[in-house]
C-alpha positions as CSV (number, residue, x, y, z in Angstrom):
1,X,0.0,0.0,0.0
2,X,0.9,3.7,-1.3
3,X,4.1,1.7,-2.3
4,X,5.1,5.0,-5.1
5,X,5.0,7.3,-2.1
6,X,8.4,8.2,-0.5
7,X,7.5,11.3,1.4
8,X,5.4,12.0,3.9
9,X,4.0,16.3,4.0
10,X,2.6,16.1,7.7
11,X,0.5,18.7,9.1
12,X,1.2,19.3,12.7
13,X,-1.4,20.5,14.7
14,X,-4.4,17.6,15.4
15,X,-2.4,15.6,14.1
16,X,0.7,14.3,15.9
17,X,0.6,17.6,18.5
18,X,-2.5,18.6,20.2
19,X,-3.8,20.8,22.8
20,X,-2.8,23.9,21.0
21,X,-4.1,27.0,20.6
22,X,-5.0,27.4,24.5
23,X,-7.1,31.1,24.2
24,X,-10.0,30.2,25.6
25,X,-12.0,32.6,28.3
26,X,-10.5,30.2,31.1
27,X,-7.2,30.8,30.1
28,X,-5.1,32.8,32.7
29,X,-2.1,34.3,30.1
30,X,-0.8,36.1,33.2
31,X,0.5,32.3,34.7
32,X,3.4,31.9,32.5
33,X,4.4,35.7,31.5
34,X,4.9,35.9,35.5
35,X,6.8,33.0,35.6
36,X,9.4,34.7,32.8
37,X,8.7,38.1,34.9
38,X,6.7,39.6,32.8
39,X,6.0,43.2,34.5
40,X,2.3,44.2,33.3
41,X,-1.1,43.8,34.9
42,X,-3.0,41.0,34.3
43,X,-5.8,42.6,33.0
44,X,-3.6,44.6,30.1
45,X,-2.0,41.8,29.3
46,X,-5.2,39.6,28.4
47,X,-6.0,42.4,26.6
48,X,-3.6,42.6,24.4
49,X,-3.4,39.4,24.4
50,X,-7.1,38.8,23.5
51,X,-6.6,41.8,21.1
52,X,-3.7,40.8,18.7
53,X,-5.1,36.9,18.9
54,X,-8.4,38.1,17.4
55,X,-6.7,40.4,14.5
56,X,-4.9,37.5,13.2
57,X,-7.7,35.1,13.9
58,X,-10.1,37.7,11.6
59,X,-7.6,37.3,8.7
60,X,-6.6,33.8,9.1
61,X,-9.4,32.3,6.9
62,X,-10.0,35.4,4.4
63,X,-8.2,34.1,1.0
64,X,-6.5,38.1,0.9
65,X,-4.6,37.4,3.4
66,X,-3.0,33.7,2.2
67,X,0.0,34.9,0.7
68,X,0.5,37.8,3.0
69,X,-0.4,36.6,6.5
70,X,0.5,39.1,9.1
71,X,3.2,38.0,11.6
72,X,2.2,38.2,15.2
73,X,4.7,41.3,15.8
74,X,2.5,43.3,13.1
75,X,-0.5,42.1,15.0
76,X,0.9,43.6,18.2
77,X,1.6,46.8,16.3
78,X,-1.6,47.2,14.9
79,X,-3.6,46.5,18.2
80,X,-1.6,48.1,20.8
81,X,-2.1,51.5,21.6
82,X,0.5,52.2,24.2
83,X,4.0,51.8,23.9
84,X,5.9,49.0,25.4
85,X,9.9,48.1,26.3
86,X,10.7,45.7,23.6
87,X,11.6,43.5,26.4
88,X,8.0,43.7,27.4
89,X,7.1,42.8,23.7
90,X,9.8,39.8,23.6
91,X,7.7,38.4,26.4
92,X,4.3,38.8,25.7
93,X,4.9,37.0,22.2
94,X,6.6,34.2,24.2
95,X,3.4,34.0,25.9
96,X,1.4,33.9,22.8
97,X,3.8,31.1,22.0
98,X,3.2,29.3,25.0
99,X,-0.4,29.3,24.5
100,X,-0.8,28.5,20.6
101,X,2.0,26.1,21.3
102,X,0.8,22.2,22.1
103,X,2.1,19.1,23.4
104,X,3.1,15.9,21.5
105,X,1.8,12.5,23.1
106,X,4.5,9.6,23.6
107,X,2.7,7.4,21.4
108,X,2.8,10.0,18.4
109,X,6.6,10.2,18.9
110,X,6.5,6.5,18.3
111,X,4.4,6.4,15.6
112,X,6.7,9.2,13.9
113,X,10.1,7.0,14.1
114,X,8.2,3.9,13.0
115,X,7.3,6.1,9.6
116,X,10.4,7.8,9.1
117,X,12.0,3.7,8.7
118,X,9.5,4.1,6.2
119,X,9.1,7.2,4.8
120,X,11.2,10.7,4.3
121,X,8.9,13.0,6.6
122,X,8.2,16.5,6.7
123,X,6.2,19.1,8.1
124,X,3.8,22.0,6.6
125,X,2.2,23.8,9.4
126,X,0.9,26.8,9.9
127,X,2.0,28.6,13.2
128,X,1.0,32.7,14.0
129,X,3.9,32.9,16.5
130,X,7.7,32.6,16.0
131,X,8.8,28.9,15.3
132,X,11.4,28.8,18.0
133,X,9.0,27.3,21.0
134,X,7.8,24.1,18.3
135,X,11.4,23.8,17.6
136,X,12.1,23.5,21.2
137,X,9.5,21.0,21.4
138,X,10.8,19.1,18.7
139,X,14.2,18.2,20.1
140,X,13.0,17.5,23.7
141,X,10.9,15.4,22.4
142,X,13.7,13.6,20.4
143,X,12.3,14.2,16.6
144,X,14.0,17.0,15.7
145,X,16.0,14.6,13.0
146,X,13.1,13.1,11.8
147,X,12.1,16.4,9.3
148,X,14.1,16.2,6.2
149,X,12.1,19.6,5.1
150,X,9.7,22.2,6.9
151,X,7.3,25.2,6.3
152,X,6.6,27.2,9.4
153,X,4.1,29.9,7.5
154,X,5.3,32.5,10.5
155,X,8.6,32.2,8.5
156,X,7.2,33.1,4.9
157,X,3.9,34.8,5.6
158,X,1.8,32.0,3.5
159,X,-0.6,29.5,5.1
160,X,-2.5,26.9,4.1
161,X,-4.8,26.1,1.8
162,X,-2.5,27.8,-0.1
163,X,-0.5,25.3,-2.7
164,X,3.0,27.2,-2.0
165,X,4.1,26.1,1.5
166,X,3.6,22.0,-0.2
167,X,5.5,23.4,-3.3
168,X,8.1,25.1,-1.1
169,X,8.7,21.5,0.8
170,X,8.6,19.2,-2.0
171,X,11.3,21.8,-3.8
172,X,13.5,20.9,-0.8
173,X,13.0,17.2,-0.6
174,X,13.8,17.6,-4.7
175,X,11.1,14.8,-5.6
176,X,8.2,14.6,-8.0
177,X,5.3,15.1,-6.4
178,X,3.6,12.0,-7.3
179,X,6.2,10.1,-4.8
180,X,4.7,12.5,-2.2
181,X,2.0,12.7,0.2
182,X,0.4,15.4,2.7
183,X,-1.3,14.3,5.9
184,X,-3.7,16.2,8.0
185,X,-6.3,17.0,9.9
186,X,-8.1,19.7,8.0
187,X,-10.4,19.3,4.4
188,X,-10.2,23.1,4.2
189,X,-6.6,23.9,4.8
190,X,-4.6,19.9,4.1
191,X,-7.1,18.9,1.8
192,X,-8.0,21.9,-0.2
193,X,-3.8,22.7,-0.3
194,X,-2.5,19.5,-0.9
195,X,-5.1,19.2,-4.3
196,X,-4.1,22.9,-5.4
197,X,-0.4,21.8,-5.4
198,X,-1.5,18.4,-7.2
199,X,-0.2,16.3,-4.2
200,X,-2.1,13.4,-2.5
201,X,-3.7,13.6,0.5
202,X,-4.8,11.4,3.6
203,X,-7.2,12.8,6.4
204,X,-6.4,12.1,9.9
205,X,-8.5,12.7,13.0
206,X,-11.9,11.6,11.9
207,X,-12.8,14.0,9.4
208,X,-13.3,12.4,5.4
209,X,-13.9,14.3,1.9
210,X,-14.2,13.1,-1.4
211,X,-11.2,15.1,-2.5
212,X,-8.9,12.5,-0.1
213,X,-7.5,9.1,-1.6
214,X,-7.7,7.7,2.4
215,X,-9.1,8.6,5.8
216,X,-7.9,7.2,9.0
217,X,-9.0,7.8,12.6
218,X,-5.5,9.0,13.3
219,X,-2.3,9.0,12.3
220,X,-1.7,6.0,14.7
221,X,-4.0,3.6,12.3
222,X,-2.5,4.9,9.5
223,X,1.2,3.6,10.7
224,X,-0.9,0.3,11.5
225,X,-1.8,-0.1,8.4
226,X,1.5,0.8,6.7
227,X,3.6,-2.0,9.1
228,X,0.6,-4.6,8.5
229,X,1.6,-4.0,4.6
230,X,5.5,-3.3,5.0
């Protein structure tokens, strides 16, 4: 099974990391910017937390904005309205880091090594913060070596469904794309990407469309399946 495919294009979020995107009205911001001593009020800080969260979440599915996604420092321009020590800044987006940033269970590290003996992996994921928090969480979690290529769209300013951030990996893994195939969680933004840049594409996570050649409930059955055939 899928025995022309030699890469794997692996969304991230829902996929093998979950719990992200913690912004929720029970979520107390104020718990880790104190514990990097962060100096504002509580108050100001879910504000303008709350504030640049909700610009970027306004222009995250409007097609204009696709190519040209702001990054979450222009968010924080364009919403605050006082100025703030840049070290103030530096924290507060280390925050919004913390918060859009989730966790990656053990068995979806496993699952990860068992494809790579099978597979080149990568990753196309779409992040509004910085990349350096995932990237942490990558090599404590002992996959860092697993990505032979990676879009980060807070690097390049492009998120999905947009074809460009698949092109942009397949260009760097230097295959055809017919050898190739995207993985993820979303029929919008995986889906609707993946068939733009004329790449397969497997749903994960209990969602299915016509569009997809395969849906699994995760990305746990789909290695299953792969070592049942290997």
């Amino acid at each position: 099974m899928y025995t022309n495919k030699k890469a794997l294009l692996l969304d991230m979020n829902s996929t093998f990391m979950f719990g992200e995107d913690r912004f929720g009205d029970n979520d107390d911001f104020s718990i880790y910017y104190n514990s990097i001593n962060g100096k504002l009020p509580k108050k100001l800080l879910t504000t303008i937390i709350r504030a640049a969260y909700q610009y970027l979440d306004d222009r995250y599915a409007d097609e204009k904005f696709r190519h040209c996604f702001p990054s979450l420092e222009v968010a924080l321009d364009k919403t605050l309205d006082i100025a703030l020590p840049e070290e103030e800044l530096k924290k507060i987006i280390k925050t919004f880091a913390h918060h859009e940033l989730g966790h990656i269970p053990n068995e979806f590290i496993t699952v990860l090594k068992e494809l790579k003996e099978r597979f080149i992996l990568s990753v196309v994921i779409d992040i509004w913060s910085p990349k350096k928090a995932w990237l942490e969480t990558f090599k404590k979690s002992g996959i860092s070596y697993l990505f032979s290529a990676s879009s980060f769209s807070s690097d390049h300013a492009m998120v999905k469904p947009s074809p460009k951030p698949f092109e942009l990996v397949v260009n760097q893994l230097n295959l055809p794309k017919a050898e190739c195939l995207v993985i993820g969680d979303s029929v919008r933004r995986d889906l609707g990407g993946a068939i733009a840049a004329g790449i397969d594409c497997i749903l994960v996570g209990g969602v299915s469309a016509p569009g997809a050649i395969a849906c699994y409930p995760s990305l746990l059955e789909f290695s299953r399946e792969i070592l049942r055939h290997s």
